[in-house]
N, C-alpha and C positions, 0 to 999 in steps of 0.2 A: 827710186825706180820709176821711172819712166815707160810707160805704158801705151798699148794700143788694143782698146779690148770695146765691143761692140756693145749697144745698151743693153742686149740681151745677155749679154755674156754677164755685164756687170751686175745684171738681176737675180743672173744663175748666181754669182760668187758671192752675192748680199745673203744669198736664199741659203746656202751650203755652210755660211760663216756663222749663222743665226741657230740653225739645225742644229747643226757639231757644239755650240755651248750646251746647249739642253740635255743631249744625246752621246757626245763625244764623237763619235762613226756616224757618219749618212748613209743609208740606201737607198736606190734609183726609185723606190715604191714610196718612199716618204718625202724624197724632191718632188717627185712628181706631186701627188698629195698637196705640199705646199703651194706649188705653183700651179695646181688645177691644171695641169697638163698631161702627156702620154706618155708613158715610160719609155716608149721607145724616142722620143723625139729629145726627154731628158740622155738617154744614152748616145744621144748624138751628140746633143750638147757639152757631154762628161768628155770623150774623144778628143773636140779641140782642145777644152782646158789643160787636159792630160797632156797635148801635142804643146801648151805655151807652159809645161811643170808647173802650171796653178794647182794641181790634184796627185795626191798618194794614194792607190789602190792600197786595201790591208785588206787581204786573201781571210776570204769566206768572215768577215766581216762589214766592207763597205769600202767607204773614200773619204778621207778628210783634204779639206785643205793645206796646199803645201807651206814651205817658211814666205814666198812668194806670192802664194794664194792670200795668204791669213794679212798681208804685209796692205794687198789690192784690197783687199775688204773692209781692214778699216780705213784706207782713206773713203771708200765709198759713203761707210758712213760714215765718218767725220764729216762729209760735206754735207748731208743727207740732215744729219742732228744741228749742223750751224743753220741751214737753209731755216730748218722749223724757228730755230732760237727767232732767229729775224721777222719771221711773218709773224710772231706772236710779239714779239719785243718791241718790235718798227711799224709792223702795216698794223696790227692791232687782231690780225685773226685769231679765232679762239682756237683752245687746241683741240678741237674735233675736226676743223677743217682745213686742217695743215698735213695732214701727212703724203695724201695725194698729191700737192701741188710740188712738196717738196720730192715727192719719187719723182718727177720728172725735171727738176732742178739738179738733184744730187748728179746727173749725165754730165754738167758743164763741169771740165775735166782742167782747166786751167789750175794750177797750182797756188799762182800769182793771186787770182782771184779770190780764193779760199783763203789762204794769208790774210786777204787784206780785209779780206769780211769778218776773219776771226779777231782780228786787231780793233775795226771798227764798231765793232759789239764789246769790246769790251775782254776779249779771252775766258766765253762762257766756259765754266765747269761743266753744267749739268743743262739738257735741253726741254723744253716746256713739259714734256711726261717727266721727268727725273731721270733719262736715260743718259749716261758718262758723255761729253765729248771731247772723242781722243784726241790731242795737241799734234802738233805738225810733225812731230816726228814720232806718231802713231801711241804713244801713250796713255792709258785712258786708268784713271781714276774711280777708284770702283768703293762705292756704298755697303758700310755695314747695315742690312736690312735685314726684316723679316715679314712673311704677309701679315697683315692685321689681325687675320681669323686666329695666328697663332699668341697674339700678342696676352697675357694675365689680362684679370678683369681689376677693373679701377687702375689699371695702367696709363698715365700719358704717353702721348710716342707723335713726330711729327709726319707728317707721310714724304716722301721722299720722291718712290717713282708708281707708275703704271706697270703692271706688267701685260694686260689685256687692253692693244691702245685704239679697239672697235669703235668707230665712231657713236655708234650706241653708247657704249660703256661710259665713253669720257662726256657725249651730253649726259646722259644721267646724274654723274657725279656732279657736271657743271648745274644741274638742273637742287639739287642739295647744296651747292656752296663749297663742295669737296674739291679741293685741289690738293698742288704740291705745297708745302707749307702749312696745311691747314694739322693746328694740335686737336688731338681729343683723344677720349679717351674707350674703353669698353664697358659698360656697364651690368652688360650681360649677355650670357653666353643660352641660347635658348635650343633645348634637346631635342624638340618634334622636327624641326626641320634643319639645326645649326645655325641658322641665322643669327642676327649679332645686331644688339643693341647698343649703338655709339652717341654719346654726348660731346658737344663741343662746346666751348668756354662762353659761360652764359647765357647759354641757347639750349634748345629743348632736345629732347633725346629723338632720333630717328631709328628704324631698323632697315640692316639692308641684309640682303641672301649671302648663303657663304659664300655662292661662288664670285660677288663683287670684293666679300673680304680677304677672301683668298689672292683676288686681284690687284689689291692695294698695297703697296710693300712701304711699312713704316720705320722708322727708328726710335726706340724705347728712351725718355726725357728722365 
């Protein structure tokens, strides 16, 4: 598919593609929401896409993305997820301060380029948070995971992806030694507040709040 779709447009269709996994249906109160914008200026925006069959109204439920819609979105992010792969892989940025540079990267729409970027990296699977990236012909490879918070006590599990990728969040973790591939395990599950006491191999036990371990999505070793 061959395309002509405006950065905003492609911001909108990144924004509605992200939504609909979560939610399945989008409404214009929860676009709006996402993109800190006005509901009326997202139902302008809904109009065109509707007018290029990127969007299916579903009466007195919302809109999702059409087979065309869903088709533009992951190439968006495919280019989106290789950009990061690079600025962490190549330039050396950490992953807290990549995802900005890469939203205004993911715009360069050459096809040719993204090929040749994905080839020259190597044909990443997975990008610096653990998020799939989908292959050229929209493919995308997807992780058996679960958050940590749910993970048994005295379980190993390796961590996989981010699901909260606030640059707070991931200095934090980077600030603990936490990333993607890091094993450990749970040592305790604590009732006053849910927090969760995690040890890593050889090293001293930390505690973090649920809502980081609910943030963490691991795989059980």
């Amino acid at each position: 598919m061959r395309a002509n779709f405006s950065i905003a447009e492609e911001n909108y269709i990144k924004s509605i593609y992200h939504l609909q996994q979560a939610t399945g249906e989008v409404n214009t109160n929860a676009l709006a929401n996402h993109l800190n914008t006005k509901a009326a200026s997202v139902t302008d925006m809904l109009k065109k896409l509707q007018a290029k069959n990127l969007l299916n109204y579903l009466p007195y439920k919302g809109f999702k993305l059409s087979r065309e819609g869903n088709k533009a979105a992951v190439m968006i992010i495919r280019r989106h997820r290789l950009w990061e792969f690079f600025l962490v892989d190549k330039l050396h940025f950490n992953w807290d301060e990549i995802h900005e540079v890469a939203e205004e990267l993911e715009h360069i729409r050459s096809k040719k380029l993204i090929d040749k970027l994905d080839e020259f990296l190597g044909y990443p699977k997975f990008d610096p948070h653990g998020d799939p990236i989908p292959d050229s012909n929209g493919k995308i490879d997807e992780l058996k995971q679960l958050p940590l918070a749910n993970l048994p006590v005295n379980k190993q599990a390796i961590i996989t992806s981010v699901l909260n990728q606030s640059n707070e969040l991931l200095a934090f973790l980077s600030s603990r030694n936490i990333a993607i591939g890091t094993v450990l395990e749970i040592k305790d599950k604590l009732p006053f507040d849910n927090s969760v006491e995690i040890k890593f191999k050889n090293k001293q036990s930390i505690n973090i709040s649920e809502q980081v371990a609910k943030a963490i999505q691991v795989n059980p070793l």
